[in-house]
Phi, psi and omega in degrees: 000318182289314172304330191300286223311335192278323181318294201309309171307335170291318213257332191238331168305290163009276177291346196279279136031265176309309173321319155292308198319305183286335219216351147279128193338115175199166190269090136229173240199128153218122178268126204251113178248358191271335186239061210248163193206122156073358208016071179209137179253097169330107193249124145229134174223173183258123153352160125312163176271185187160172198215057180288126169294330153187179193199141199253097161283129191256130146247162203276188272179306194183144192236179197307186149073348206215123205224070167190160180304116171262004224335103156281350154324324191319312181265042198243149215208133194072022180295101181231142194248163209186131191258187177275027158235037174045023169270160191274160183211139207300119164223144170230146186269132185285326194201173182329305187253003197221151188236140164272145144227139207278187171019070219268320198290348185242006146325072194285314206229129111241158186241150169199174175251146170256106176289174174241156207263007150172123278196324143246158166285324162322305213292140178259110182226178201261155166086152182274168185259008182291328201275334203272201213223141132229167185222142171207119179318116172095329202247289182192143172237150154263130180201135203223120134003295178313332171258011183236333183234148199214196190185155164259142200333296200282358164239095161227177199069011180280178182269179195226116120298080167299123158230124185251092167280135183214161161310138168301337184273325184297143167237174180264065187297128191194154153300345194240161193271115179257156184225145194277117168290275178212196204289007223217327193235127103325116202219148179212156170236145176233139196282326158205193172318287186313331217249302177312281175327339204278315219224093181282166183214134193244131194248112180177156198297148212287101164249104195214145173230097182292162133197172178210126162320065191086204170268347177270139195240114163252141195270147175231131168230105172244129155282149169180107182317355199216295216260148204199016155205060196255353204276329201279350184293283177334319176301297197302341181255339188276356191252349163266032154240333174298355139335284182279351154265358135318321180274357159284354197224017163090027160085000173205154189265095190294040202193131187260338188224130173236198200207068174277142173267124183224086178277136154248156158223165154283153181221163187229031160286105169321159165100206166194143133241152198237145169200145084243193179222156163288126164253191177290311186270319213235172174220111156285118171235129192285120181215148187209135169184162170302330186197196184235027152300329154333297177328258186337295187318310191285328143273335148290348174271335176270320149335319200278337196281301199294330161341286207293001187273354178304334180278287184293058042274337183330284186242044165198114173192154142318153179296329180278348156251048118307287191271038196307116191257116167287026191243297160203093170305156192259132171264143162282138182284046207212006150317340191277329174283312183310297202273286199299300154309288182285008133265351149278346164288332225263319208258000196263310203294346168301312184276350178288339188238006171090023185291331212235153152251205184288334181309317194283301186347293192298350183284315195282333196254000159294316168282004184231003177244336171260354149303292166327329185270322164258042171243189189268127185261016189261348173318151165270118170281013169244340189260308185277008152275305175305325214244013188292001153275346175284344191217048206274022177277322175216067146315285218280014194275352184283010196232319156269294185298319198282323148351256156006260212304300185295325159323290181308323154320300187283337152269030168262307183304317184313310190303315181268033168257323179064003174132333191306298218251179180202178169307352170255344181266301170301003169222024144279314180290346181289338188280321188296329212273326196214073174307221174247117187142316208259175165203168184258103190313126183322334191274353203272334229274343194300306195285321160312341179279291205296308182331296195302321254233203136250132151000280239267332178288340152303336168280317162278354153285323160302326187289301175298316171274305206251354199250204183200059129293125195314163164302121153310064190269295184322297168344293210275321168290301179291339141334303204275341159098014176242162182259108186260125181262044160004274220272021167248322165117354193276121156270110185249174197277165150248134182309330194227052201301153145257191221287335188305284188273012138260343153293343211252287202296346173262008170289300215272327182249009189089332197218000000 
């Protein structure tokens, strides 16, 4: 009887189900990766329907993560609109990124070609190539969305239908699920714009590896013009540090599916270069080198960072990246959290979970206080954060100081605690307060931590972010039972701690 009931609940809900689905507004796109040329790729979709007179379609300008103009409009070429008798209907283009198109509402098609936005990693093109597409006929496409796919100003927030011609032979490595049409068409869905652009897909025949983290399933994808089993090597250095970095974030993953993407080509460069980005579910990564030995080291080191962002924009961000304008964006005074905590989770969870000893510890934090020196440290790390495309000469210091200011945070948090709470505790209550979905307001978010926190922690938000008061570090390390040498850079054990400053360091490192 429970089986009828369940049969019966399969057969007439379902199809109810499928009826919304197909019959909701959306945006679809099919993208031609089989019959490419010249390396540009046939792109057309159809509107949402509407009943628009006309509409200013966008592609974006800059996407998250990457904070100077890429337009990616640049590579978009042949922009032609169609009623459903293939006759044109007037579109003109305004700018880099953006298109008018008239009489929007009898718009059956538009179409256009896309280049790709660099073909090696050797090639010198302006801007890094993590965000951008590239396509080789036969061999492998990178493809990050933002540059293949746009929406219009007056439709947003609708799904996304992705249809993908591809070699019969290629798979979709992606956070998001592609599905088999037949052997050759590919199909994906997306709930809106971020979430497609969210999720890049590297198309090429599969080497690939799960494993799984918990409850959560990562994806290993590796390219490689020559080597075509190399991914399961990669899986294996990479599940002992997402191990441990489960168990740093409290034994579970705020995330069910993740994605590393991985392109190599060989070089005859001494050395590597490296270029990506982080997404919410996933990480695309760039590599040019003499051989792969590298690898596995280089990507756990890069894994341990770009991971931890499932917290940092994922599930804790501002209404300007909740609401992202790819045209022209608002930036948040929240970089020290977005970057600057979660690259201080990257150098805090090895000793915290015993991966490192205290010796590697005192190196990482050596390497990041003579980083930190070579920027201007007199700046409001909330005023360079509003401003990080005017100012991007000192971007990466949110990667060194923005370290620095959560260590100091996180034993400040230990001390008025007595040991109990830290910067991993604390973003857990941030995650309750402001799951996936939710976002916080930028001027709010200070006094909300000392709401959860303490009163005293609104003062060190004042001095240190928003204010331009030195990094306490000597201060803040001698609590904690460590010897900060200021004018050498050196960090050491202190010869005598007393009960204090060893209880405050095995609260804040474990050990």
């Amino acid at each position: 009887m429970k089986t009828l009931a369940k049969l019966f609940f399969v057969i007439i809900i379902f199809p109810n189900i499928i009826i919304a689905q197909t019959s909701k507004k959306k945006y679809e796109y099919n993208i031609d990766l089989l019959h490419m040329s010249d390396n540009e790729v046939s792109v057309s979709f159809t509107p949402p329907r509407n009943n628009l007179k006309q509409g200013k379609f966008i592609i974006p300008k800059l996407v998250p993560g990457f904070y100077q103009a890429m337009d990616f409009g640049q590579y978009i070429s042949n922009f032609t609109a169609t009623d459903k008798n293939g006759k044109k209907i007037a579109a003109e283009r305004l700018d880099k990124n953006s298109w008018l198109v008239e009489d929007l509402k009898h718009v059956s098609k538009i179409s256009y070609q896309v280049a790709g936005g660099w073909n090696s990693l050797k090639q010198d093109t302006q801007g890094a190539k993590s965000p951008g597409s590239m396509f080789k006929k036969d061999s492998v496409s990178v493809i990050n969305y933002n540059s293949l796919v746009g929406y219009f100003e007056e439709i947003k927030d609708v799904p996304y239908q992705i249809n993908v011609t591809k070699n019969k032979d290629f798979y979709a490595s992606s956070a998001l699920d592609y599905k088999k049409k037949n052997e050759n068409t590919d199909i994906v869905w997306a709930k809106d714009y971020r979430e497609l652009v969210d999720s890049p897909v590297l198309y090429c025949v599969p080497d690939t590896t799960w494993i799984k983290i918990g409850h959560t399933e990562v994806l290993v994808s590796f390219y490689d013009k020559k080597e075509r089993h190399y991914s399961q090597k990669i899986a294996r250095e990479l599940e002992t540090i997402l191990k441990n970095q489960q168990a740093y974030l409290g034994g579970t993953l705020p995330v069910n599916k993740y994605a590393f993407l991985i392109y190599y080509e060989s070089s005859n460069e001494r050395g590597y270069m490296g270029d990506g980005l982080e997404h919410s579910k996933s990480t695309i990564c760039l590599y040019s080198a003499g051989n792969m030995n590298f690898l596995p080291d280089a990507l756990s080191r890069v894994a341990s960072h770009e991971f931890f962002h499932i917290i940092t924009p994922l599930n804790i961000h501002s209404e300007e990246i909740q609401h992202y304008d790819f045209l022209n964006p608002v930036m948040s005074k929240h970089l020290w959290l977005y970057e600057g905590m979660t690259e201080y989770a990257t150098i805090h969870m090895p000793i915290k979970q015993k991966m490192i000893s205290l010796d590697d510890f005192e190196k990482s934090l050596e390497e990041k206080i003579k980083g930190m020196k070579e920027f201007d440290n007199k700046l409001s790390f909330t005023d360079l954060s509003k401003n990080a495309m005017e100012r991007q000469d000192q971007y990466m210091n949110f990667y060194q100081k923005g370290a620095l200011l959560g260590l100091c945070l996180d034993i400040r948090l230990r001390k008025l605690s007595d040991g109990k709470i830290g910067t991993q505790n604390l973003m857990q209550m941030l995650m309750k307060k402001y799951g996936k979905g939710k976002y916080f307001n930028d001027d709010e978010l200070f006094d909300e931590i000392a709401k959860m926190t303490y009163p005293e922690i609104r003062t060190f938000f004042k001095d240190f972010i928003e204010g331009t008061q030195p990094v306490p570090l000597k201060e803040y390390l001698t609590k904690a039972g460590f010897n900060y040498d200021e004018s050498t850079g050196k960090v050491s054990l202190l010869p005598n701690p007393d009960s204090k400053q060893l209880a405050l360091r095995k609260a804040w490192l474990g050990q």
